[in-house]
SERO-4910 file (N, C-alpha, C, O; in steps of 0.05 Angstrom, whole numbers):
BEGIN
 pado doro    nc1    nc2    nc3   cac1   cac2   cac3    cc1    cc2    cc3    oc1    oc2    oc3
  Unk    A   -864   -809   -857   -839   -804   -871   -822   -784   -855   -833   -765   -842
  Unk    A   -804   -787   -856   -779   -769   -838   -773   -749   -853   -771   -751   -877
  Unk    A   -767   -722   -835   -760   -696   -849   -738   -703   -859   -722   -720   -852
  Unk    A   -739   -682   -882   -707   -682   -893   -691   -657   -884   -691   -633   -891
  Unk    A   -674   -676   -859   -660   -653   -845   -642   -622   -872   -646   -598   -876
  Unk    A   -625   -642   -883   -609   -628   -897   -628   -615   -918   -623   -592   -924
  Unk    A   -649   -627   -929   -662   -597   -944   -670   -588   -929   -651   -573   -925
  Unk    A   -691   -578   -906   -689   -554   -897   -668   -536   -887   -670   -511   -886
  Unk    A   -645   -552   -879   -628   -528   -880   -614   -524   -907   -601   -503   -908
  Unk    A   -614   -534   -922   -602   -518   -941   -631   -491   -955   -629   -470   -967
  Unk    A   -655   -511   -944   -673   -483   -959   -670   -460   -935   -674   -437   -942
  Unk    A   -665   -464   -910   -655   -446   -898   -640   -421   -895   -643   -398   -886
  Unk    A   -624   -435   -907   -591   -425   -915   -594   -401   -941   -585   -378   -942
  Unk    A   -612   -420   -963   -619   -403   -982   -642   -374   -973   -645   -352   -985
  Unk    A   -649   -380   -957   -681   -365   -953   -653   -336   -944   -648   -314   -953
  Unk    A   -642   -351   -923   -620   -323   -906   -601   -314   -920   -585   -298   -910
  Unk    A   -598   -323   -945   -575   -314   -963   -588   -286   -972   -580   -263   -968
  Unk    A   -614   -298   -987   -634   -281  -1007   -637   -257   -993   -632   -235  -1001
  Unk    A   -651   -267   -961   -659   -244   -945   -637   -221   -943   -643   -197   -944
  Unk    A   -614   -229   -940   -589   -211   -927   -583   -195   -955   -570   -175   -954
  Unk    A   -593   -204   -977   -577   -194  -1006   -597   -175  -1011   -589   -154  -1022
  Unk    A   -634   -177  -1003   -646   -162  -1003   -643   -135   -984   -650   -113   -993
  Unk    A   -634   -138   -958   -636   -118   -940   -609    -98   -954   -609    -73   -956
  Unk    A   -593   -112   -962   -564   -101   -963   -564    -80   -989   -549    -61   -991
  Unk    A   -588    -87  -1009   -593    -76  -1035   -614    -51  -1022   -610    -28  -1030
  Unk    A   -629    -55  -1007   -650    -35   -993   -637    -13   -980   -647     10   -980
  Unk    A   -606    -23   -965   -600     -4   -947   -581     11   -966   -585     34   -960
  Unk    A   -564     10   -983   -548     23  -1007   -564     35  -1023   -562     59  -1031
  Unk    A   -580     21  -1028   -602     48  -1043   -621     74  -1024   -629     94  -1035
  Unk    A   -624     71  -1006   -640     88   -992   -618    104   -967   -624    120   -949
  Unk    A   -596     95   -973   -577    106   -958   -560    130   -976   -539    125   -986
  Unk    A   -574    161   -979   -561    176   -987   -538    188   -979   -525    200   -996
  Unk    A   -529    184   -951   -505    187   -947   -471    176   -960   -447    183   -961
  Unk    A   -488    156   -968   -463    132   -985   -449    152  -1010   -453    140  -1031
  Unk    A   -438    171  -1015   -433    190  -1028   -402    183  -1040   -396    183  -1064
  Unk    A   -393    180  -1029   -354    183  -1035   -345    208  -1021   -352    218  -1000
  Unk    A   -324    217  -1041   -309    233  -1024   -330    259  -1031   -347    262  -1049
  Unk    A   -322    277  -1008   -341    306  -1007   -319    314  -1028   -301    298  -1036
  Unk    A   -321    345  -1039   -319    365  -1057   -292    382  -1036   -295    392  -1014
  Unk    A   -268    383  -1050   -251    397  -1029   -247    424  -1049   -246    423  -1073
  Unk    A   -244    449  -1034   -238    474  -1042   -218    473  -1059   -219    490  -1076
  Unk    A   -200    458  -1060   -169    460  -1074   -163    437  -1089   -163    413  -1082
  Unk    A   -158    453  -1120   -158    433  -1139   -131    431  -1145   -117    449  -1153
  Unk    A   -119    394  -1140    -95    395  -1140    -91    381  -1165   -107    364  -1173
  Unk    A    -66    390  -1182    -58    384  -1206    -32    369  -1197    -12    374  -1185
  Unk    A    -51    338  -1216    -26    319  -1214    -10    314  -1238     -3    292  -1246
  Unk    A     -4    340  -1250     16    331  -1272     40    332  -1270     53    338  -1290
  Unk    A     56    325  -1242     74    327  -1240     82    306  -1221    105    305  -1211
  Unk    A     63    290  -1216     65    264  -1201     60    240  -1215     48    233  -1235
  Unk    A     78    226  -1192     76    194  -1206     72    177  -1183     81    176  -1161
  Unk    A     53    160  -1198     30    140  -1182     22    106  -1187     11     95  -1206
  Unk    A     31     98  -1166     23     70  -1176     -3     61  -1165    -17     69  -1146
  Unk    A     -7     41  -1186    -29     27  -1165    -32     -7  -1166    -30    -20  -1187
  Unk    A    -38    -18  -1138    -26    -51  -1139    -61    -55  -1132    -76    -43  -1116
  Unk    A    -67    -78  -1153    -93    -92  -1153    -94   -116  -1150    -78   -129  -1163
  Unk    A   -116   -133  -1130   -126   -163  -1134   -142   -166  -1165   -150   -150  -1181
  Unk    A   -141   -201  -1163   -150   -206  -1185   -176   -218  -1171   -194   -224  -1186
  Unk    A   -180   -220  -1148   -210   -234  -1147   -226   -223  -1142   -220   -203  -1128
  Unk    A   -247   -228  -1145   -279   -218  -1156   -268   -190  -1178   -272   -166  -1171
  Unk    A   -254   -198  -1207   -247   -194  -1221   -267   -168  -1234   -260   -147  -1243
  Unk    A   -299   -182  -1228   -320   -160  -1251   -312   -130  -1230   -310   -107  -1239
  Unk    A   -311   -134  -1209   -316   -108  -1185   -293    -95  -1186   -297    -71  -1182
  Unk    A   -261   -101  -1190   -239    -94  -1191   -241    -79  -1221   -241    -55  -1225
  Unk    A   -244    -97  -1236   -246    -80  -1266   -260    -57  -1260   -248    -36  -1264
  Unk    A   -277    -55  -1253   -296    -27  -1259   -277     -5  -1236   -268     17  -1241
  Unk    A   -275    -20  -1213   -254      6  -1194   -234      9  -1206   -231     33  -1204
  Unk    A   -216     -1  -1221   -193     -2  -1240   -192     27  -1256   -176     46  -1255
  Unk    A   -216     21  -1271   -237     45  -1293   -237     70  -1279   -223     89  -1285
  Unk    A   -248     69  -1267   -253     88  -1246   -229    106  -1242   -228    127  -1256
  Unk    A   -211    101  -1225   -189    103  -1207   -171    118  -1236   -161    140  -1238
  Unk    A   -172     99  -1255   -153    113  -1272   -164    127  -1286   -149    133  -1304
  Unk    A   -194    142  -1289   -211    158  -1298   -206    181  -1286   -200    201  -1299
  Unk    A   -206    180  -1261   -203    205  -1236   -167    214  -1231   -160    236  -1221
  Unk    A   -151    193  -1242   -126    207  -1250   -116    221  -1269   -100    239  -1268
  Unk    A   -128    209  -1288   -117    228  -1324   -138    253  -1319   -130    275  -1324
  Unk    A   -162    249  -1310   -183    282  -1299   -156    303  -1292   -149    324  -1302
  Unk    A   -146    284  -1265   -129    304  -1250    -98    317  -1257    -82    327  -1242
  Unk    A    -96    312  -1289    -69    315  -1299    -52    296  -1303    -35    299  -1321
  Unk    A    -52    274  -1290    -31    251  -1278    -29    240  -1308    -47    226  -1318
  Unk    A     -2    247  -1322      3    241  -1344     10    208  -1352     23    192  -1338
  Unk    A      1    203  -1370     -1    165  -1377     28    157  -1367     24    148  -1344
  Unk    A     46    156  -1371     72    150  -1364     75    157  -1345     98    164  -1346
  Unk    A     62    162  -1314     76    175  -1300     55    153  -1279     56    156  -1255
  Unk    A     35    130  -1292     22    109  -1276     25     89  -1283     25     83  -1307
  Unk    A     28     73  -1264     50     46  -1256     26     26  -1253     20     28  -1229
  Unk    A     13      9  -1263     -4    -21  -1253      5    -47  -1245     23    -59  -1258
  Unk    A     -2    -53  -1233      9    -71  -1225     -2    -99  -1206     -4    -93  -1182
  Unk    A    -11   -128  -1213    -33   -141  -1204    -14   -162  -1181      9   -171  -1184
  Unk    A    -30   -166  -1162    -28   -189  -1148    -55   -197  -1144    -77   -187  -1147
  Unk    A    -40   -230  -1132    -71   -258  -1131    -88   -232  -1112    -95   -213  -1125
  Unk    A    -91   -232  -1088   -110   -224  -1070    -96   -207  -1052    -72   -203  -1052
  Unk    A   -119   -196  -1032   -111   -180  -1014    -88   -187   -991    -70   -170   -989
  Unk    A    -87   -204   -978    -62   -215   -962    -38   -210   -979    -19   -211   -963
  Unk    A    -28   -205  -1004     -8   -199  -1023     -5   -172  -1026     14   -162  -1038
  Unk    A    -27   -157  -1014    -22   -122  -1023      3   -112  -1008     24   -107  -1020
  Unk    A     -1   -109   -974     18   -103   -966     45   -105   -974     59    -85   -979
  Unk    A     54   -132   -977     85   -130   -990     85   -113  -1016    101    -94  -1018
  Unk    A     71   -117  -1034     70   -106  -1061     77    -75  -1065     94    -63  -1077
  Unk    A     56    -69  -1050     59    -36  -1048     89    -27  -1033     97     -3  -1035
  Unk    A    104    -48  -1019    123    -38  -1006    145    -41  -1021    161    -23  -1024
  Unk    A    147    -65  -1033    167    -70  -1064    161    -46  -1078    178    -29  -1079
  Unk    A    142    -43  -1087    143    -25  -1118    145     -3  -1102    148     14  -1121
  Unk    A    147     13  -1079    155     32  -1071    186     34  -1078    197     49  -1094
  Unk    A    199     12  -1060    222      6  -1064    238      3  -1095    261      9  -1100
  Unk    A    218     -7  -1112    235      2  -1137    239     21  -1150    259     28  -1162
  Unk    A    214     33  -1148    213     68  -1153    232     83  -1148    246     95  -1164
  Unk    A    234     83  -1120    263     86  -1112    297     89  -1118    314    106  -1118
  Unk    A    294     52  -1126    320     47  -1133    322     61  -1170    342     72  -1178
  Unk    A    301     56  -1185    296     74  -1213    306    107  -1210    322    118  -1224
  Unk    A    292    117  -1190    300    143  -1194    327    150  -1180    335    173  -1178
  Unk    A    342    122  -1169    358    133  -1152    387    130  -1172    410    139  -1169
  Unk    A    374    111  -1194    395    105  -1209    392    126  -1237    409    129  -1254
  Unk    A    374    137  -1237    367    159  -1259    389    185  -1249    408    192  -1262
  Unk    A    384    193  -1229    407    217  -1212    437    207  -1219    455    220  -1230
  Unk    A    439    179  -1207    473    174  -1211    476    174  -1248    492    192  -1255
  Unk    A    468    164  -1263    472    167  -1286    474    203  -1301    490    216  -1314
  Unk    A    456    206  -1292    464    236  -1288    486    252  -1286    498    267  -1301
  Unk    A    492    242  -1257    514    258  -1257    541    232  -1274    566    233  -1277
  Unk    A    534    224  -1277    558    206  -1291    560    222  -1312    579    237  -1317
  Unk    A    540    218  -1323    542    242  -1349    550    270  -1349    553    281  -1371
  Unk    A    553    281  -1332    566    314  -1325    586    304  -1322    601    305  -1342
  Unk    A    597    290  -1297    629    291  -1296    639    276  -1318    663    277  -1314
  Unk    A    636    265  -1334    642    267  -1359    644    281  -1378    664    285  -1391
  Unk    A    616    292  -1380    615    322  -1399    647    332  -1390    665    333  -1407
  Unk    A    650    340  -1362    666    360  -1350    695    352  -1359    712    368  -1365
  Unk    A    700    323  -1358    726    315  -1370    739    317  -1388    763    318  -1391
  Unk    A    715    321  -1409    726    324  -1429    735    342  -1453    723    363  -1455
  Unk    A    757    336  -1473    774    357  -1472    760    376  -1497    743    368  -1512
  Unk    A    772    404  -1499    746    421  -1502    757    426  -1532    758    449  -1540
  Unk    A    764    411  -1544    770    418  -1565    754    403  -1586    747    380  -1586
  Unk    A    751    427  -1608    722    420  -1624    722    386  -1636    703    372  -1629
  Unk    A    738    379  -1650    747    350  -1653    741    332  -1632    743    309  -1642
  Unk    A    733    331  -1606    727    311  -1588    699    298  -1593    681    314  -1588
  Unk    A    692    282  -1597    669    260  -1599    656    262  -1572    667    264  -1550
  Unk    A    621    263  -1580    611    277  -1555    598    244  -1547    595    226  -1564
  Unk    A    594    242  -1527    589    216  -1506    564    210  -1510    550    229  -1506
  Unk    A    550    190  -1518    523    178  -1526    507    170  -1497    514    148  -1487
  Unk    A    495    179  -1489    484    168  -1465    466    133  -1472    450    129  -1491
  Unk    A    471    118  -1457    464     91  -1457    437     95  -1446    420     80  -1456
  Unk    A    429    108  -1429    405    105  -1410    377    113  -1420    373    137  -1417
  Unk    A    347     94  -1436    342    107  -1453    330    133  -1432    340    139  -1410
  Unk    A    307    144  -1445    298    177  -1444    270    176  -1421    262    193  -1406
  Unk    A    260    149  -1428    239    153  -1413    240    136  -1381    219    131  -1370
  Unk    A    261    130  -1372    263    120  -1345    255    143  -1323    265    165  -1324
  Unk    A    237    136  -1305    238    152  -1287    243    172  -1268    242    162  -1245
  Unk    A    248    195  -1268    260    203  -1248    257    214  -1218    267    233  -1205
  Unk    A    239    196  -1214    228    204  -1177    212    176  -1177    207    162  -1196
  Unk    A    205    173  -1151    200    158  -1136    169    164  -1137    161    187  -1143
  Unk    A    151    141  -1131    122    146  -1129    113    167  -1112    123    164  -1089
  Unk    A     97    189  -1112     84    202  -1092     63    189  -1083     54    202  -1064
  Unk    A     49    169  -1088     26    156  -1077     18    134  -1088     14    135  -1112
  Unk    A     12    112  -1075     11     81  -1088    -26     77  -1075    -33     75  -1052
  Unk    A    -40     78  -1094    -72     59  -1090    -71     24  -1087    -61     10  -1105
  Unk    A    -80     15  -1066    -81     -7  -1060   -118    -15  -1060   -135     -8  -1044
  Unk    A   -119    -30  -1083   -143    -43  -1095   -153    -67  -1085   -135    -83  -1090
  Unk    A   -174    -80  -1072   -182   -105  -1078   -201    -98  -1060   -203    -78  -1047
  Unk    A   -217   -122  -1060   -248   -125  -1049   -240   -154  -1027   -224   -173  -1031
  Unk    A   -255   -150  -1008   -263   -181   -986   -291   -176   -980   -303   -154   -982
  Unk    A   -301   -197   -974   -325   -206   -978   -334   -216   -948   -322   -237   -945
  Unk    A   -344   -212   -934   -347   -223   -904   -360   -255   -910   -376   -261   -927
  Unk    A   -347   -270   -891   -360   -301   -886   -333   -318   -913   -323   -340   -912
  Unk    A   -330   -300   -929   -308   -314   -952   -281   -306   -940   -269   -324   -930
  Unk    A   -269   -280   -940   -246   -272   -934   -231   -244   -925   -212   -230   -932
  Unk    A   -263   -245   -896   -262   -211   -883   -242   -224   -856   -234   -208   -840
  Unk    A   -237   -247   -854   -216   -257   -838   -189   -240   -831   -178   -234   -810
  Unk    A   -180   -233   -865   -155   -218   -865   -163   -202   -868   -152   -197   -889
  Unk    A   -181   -177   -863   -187   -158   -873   -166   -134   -859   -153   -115   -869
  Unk    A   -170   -147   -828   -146   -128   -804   -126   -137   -809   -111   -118   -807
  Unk    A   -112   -157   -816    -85   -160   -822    -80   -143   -851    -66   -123   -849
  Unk    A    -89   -150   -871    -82   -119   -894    -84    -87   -886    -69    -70   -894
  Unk    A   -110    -85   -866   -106    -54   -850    -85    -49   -844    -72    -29   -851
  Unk    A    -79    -67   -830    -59    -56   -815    -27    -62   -833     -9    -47   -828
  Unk    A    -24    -74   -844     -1    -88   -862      4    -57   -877     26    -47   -876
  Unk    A    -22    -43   -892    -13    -18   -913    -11      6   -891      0     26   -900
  Unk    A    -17      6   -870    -16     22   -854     16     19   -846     26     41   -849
  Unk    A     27      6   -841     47      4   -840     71      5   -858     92     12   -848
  Unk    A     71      0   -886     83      7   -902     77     40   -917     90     51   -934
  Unk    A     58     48   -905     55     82   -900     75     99   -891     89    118   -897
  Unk    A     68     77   -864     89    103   -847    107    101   -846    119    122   -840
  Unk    A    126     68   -852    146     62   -850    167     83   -880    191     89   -880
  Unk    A    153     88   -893    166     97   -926    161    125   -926    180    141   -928
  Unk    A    134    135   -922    133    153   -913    116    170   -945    116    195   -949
  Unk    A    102    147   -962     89    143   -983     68    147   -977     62    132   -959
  Unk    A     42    165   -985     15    153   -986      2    133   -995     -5    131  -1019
  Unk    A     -3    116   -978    -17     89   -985    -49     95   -990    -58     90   -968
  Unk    A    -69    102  -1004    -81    106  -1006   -111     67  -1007   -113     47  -1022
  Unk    A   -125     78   -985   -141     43   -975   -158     45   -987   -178     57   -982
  Unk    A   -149     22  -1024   -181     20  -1042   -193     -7  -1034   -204    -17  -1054
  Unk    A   -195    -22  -1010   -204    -49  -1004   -227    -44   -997   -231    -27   -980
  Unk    A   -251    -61  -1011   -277    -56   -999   -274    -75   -997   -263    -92  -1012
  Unk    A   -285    -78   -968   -290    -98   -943   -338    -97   -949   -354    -81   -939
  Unk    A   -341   -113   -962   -368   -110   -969   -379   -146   -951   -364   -165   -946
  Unk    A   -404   -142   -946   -428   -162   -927   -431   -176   -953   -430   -199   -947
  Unk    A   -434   -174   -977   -439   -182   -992   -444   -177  -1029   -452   -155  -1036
  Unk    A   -439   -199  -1050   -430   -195  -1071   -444   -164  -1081   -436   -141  -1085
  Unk    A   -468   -177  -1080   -486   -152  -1086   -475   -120  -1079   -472   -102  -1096
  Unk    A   -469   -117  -1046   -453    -96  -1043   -428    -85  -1052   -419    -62  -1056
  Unk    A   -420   -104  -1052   -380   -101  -1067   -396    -90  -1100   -382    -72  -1110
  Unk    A   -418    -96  -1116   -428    -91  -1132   -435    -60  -1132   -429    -47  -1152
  Unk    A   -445    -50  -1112   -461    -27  -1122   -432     -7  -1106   -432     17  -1113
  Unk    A   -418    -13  -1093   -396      4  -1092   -368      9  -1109   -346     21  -1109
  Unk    A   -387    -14  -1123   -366    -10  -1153   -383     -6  -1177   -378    -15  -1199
  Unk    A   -403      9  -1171   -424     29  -1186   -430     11  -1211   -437     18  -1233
  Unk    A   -424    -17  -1200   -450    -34  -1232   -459    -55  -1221   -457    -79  -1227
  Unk    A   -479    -34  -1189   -501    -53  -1183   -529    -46  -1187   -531    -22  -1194
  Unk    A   -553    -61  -1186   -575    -64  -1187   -577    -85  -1217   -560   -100  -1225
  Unk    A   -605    -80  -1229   -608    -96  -1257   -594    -93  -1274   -581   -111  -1285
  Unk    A   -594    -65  -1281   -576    -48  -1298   -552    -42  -1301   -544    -27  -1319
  Unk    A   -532    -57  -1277   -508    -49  -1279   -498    -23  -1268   -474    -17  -1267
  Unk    A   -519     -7  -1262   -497     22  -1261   -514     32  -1244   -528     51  -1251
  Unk    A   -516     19  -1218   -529     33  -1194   -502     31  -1179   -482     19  -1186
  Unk    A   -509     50  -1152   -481     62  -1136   -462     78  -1155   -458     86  -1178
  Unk    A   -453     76  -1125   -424     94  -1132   -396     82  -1129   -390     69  -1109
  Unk    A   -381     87  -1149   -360     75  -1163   -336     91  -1143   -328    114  -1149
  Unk    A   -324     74  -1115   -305     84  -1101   -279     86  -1112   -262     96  -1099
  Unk    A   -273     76  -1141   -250     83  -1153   -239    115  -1159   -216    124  -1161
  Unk    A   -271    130  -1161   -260    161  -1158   -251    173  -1147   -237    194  -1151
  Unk    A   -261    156  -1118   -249    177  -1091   -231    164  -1093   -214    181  -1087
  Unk    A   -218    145  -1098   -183    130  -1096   -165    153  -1109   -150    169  -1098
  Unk    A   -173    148  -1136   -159    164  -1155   -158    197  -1149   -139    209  -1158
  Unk    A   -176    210  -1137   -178    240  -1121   -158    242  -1103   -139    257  -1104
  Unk    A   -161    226  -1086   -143    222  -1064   -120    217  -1060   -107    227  -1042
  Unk    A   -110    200  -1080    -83    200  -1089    -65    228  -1098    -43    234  -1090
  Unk    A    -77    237  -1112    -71    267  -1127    -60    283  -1103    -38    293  -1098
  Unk    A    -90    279  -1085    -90    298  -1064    -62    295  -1037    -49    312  -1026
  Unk    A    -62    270  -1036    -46    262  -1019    -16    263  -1025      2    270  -1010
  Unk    A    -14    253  -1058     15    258  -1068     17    289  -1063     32    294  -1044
  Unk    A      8    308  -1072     11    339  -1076     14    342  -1045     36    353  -1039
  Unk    A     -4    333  -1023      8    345  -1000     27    346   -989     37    367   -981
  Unk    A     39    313   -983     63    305   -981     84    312   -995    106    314   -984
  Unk    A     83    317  -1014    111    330  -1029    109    356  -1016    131    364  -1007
  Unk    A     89    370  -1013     95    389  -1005    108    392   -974    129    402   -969
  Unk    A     91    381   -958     99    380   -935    128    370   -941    143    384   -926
  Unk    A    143    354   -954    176    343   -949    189    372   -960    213    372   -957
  Unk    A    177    398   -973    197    413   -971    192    436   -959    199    458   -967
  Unk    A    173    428   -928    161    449   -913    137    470   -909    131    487   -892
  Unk    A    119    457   -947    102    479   -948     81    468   -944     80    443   -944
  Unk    A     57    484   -938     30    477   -928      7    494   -951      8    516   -961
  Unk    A     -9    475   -953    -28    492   -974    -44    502   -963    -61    516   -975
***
């Protein structure tokens, strides 16, 4: 009787799947360096910043929990509910533009919050000062924005052999809408070997769900950190 080409390689295939998911679970666990971000001397308060953050929807369970995360490590850091922006696209090849739009609207929000503003003074100023004059109702409601994002988190996961293809074209895509704006783009894309791994760096891997470490904290740290610097640096100061 003749081998059956195609089952052995598919038991092949399976045997090297298993093996790679085993080594990959061996080396994340026994790899104490895998830490996140270190401990910085200076605790920056983000209650005076505003932050977006643009997410994939695929491999949905691993994004949810960085999601958690990310906005766990912002309300920690002050970053008041209204003052964070969510916002989803399909996948990673979609981040780059995204983050560069919603930069851009931020923008145009706070840029139209100032002119209304002063619309409303030189008005105030026009008008005539006698107690009988009817005072001017502002149209614009109260909670529109008034500044532009200090720092946008860019979320999603690739998977090598599925879709680590684009992985350098998104590098480089948020890297560029960085510098071009002049925004902290802060890089939440785990580029993981496998499901398992994209799992435990979104801290609900092993049996139990809640092995590793959950890189949404260092996103959400870093953001804080990065908005607070940059603002500062645009009015010359250094911490």
């Amino acid at each position: 009787m003749a081998p059956d080409k195609d089952g052995e390689l598919a038991v092949t295939k399976f045997s090297f799947a298993s093996d790679l998911a085993s080594k990959v679970t061996g080396i994340m666990s026994e790899d104490h360096t895998v830490k996140g971000l270190s401990p910085f001397g200076t605790q920056y308060d983000g209650s005076n910043l505003r932050i977006a953050i643009v997410h994939t929807r695929w491999n949905k369970v691993v994004i949810d929990a960085l999601l958690v995360a990310t906005l766990r490590k912002l309300r920690e850091a002050g970053v008041k509910e209204g003052n964070i922006v969510i916002q989803s696209v399909p996948g990673s090849f979609e981040l780059p533009l995204a983050c560069a739009r919603v930069i851009s609207a931020s923008q145009i929000q706070a840029y139209s919050t100032a002119t209304d503003l002063l619309s409303g003074a030189n008005s105030l100023l026009s008008l005539d000062s006698r107690p009988n004059t009817p005072a001017i109702a502002s149209s614009k409601p109260a909670n529109i924005p008034s500044r532009p994002f200090d720092a946008v988190i860019a979320i999603g996961v690739l998977l090598k052999g599925s879709t680590m293809h684009i992985s350098e074209a998104v590098s480089t895509g948020l890297m560029r809408v960085q510098l071009d704006s002049g925004v902290p783009i802060i890089f939440g894309v785990l580029t993981a070997l496998a499901d398992v791994q994209a799992l435990i760096r979104g801290g609900i891997g092993g049996p139990d769900g809640k092995q590793g470490h959950n890189h949404g904290e260092d996103w959400g740290a870093a953001a804080v950190e990065m908005g607070s610097q940059a603002r500062g640096w645009a009015q010359g100061k250094f911490a």
